[in-house]
C-alpha positions in Angstrom: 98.9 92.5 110.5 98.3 95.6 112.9 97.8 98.7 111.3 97.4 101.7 113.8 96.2 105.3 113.2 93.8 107.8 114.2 90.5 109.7 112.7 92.0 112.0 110.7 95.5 113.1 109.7 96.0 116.5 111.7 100.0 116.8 113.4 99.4 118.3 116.9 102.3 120.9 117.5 102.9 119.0 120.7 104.4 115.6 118.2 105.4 117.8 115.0 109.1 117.1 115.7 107.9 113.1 115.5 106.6 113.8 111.9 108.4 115.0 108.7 108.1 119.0 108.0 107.8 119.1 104.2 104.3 118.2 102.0 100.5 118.2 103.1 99.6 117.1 106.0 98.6 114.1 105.2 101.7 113.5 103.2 103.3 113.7 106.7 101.1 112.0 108.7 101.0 108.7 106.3 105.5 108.4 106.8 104.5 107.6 110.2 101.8 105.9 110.3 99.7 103.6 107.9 96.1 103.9 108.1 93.9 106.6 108.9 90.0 106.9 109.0 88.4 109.6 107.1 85.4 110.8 109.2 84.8 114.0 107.0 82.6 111.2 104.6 80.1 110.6 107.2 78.9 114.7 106.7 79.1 115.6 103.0 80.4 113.5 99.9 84.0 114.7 98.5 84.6 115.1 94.6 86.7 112.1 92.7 89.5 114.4 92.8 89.7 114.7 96.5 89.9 110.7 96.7 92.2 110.7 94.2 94.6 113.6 95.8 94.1 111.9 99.0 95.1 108.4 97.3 98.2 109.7 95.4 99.4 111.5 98.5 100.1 108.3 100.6 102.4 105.5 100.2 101.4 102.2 98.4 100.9 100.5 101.7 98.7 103.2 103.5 95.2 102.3 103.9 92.1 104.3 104.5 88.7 103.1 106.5 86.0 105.0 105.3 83.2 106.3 107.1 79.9 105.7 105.1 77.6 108.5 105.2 74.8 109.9 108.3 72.6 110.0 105.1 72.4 106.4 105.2 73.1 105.4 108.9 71.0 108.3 110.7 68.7 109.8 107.8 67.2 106.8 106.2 68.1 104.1 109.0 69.4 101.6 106.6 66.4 101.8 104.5 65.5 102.8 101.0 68.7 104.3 100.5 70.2 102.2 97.4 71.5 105.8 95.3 73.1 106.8 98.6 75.0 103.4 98.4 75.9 103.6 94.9 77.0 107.2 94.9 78.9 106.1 98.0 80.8 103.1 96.9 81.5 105.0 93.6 83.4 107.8 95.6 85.8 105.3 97.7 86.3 103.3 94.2 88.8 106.0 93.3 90.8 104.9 96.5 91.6 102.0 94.2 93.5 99.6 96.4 94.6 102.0 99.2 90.7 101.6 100.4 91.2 99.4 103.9 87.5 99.0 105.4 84.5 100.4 105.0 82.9 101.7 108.7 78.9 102.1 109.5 78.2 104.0 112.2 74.9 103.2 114.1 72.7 106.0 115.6 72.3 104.8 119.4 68.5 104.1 118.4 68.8 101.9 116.0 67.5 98.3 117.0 68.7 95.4 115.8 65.5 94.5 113.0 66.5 91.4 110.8 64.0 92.7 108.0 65.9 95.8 108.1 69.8 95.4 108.8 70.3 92.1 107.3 68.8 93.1 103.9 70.8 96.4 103.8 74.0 94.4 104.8 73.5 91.3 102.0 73.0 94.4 99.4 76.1 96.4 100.7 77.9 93.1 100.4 76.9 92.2 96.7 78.7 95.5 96.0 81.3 95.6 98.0 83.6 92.4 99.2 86.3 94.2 101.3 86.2 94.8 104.6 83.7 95.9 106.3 83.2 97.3 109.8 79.9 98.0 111.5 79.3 100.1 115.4 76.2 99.4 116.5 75.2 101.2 119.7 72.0 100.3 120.4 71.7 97.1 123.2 70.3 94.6 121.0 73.0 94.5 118.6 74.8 92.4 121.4 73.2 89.0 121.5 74.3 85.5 119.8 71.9 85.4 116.5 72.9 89.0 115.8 76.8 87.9 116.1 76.3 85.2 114.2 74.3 87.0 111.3 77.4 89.0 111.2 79.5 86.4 111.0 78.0 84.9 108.1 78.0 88.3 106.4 81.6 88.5 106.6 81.3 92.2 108.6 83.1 92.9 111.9 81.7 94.3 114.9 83.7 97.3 116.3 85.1 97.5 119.7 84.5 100.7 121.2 86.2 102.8 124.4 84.1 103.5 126.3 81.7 100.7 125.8 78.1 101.9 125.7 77.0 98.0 126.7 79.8 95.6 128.1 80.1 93.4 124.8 80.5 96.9 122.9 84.3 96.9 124.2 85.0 94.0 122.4 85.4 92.6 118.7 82.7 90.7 117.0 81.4 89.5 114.3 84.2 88.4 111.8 87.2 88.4 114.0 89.2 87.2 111.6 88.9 91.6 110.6 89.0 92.9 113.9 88.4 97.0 114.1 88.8 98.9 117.7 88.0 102.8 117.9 89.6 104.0 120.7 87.6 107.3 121.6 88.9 108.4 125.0 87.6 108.1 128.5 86.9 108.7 130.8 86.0 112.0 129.1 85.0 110.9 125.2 87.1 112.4 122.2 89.7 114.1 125.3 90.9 112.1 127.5 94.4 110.2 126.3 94.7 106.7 127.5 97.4 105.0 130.1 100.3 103.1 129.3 98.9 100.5 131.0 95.2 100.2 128.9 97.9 101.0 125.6 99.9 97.7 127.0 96.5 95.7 127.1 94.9 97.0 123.7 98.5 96.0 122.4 98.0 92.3 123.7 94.3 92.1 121.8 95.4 93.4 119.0 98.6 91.0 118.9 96.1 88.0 119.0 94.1 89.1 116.0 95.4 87.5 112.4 94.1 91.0 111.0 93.5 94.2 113.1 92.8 98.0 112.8 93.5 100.3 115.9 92.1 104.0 115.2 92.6 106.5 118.0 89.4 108.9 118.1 90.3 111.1 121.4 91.2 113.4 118.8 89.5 116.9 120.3 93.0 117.7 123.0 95.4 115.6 120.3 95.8 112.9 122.5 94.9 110.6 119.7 98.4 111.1 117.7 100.2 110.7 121.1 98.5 107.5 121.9 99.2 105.8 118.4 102.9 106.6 118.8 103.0 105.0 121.7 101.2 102.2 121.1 103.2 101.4 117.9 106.3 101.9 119.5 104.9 99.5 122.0 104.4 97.2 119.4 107.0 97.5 117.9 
């Protein structure tokens, strides 16, 4: 299954037409696509009722990826942060079953440290067994033990445009889960992508037995434009 969206469910007047004009906006958004990643959880937590609103506003096959919070990723760097967690996971439960992934962001200097990640990722996994995306940015993240630590762990590695190391631009980890955040380039969050890179992102994503493709170039509105034509590439 291929499931494409962007970060965040804002309709740029330049595709309004390709969108439905009555409800919320993400009651439009979510009758044309059927995923979307909410990036607003990264900054502050929401109340239940917000997950809930946002959870009875979509269709029963719309998923969400979730992005866990800079309070854990950036402030306590993985460490001593088990209330953050909690509180966390407790917040996305009321997604119920519309919850897709979860996504950790890594601060670009954040090193790979066994003691450190691998702990934090066995303890996120007692608690939670869906899937689960991680977007590491920090060079050491990219060598065989590390992949394979991952693997075990059941968490995928994201593929990320533009690559901040070579292996960044493509999957790893558990690729049977494969995540790709798309975020423009050459200028980042701007910059919509050619049909030809769309045709070549639609051919990885084709080959993976499970695959999320979130467009992030979201700052000009490219990203909407580029998931309607990928998915109508696609088919």
């Amino acid at each position: 299954m291929v499931r494409i969206g962007c970060a965040g469910w804002s309709i740029p007047a330049a595709h309004r037409a390709q969108f439905p004009a009555e409800g919320s906006a993400l009651e439009r958004y979510a009758q044309v696509f059927d995923c979307v990643e909410i990036n607003s959880s990264f900054y502050r937590p929401h109340q239940p009722a917000t997950w809930r609103r946002w959870a009875a506003s979509v269709p029963a096959d719309f998923r969400f990826a979730v992005k866990m919070p800079k309070a854990i990723s950036h402030g306590c760097r993985l460490q001593a942060c088990e209330g953050l967690v909690e509180g966390f996971l407790d917040q996305v439960a009321e997604l119920e079953q519309k919850l897709g992934w979860l996504l950790l962001q890594l601060p670009p200097s954040l090193s790979f440290d066994p003691a450190v990640a691998l702990p934090f990722l066995e303890r996120l996994r007692e608690r939670y067994a869906g899937a689960l995306a991680c977007e590491p940015r920090h060079a050491s993240w990219f060598r065989a033990p590390v992949e394979r630590a991952l693997r075990t762990l059941g968490v995928s590695r994201v593929a990320a445009d533009p690559a901040r190391v070579p292996r960044a631009a493509v999957p790893g980890g558990d690729l049977e889960r494969v995540y790709l955040r798309l975020h423009g380039s050459p200028r980042m969050y701007y910059d919509a992508y050619a049909p030809q890179v769309l045709a070549r992102i639609g051919r990885r994503l084709a080959r993976a037995p499970l695959a999320w493709c979130i467009f992030d170039n979201t700052a000009s509105g490219n990203a909407t434009g580029d998931a309607l034509a990928l998915r109508s590439m696609l088919g």
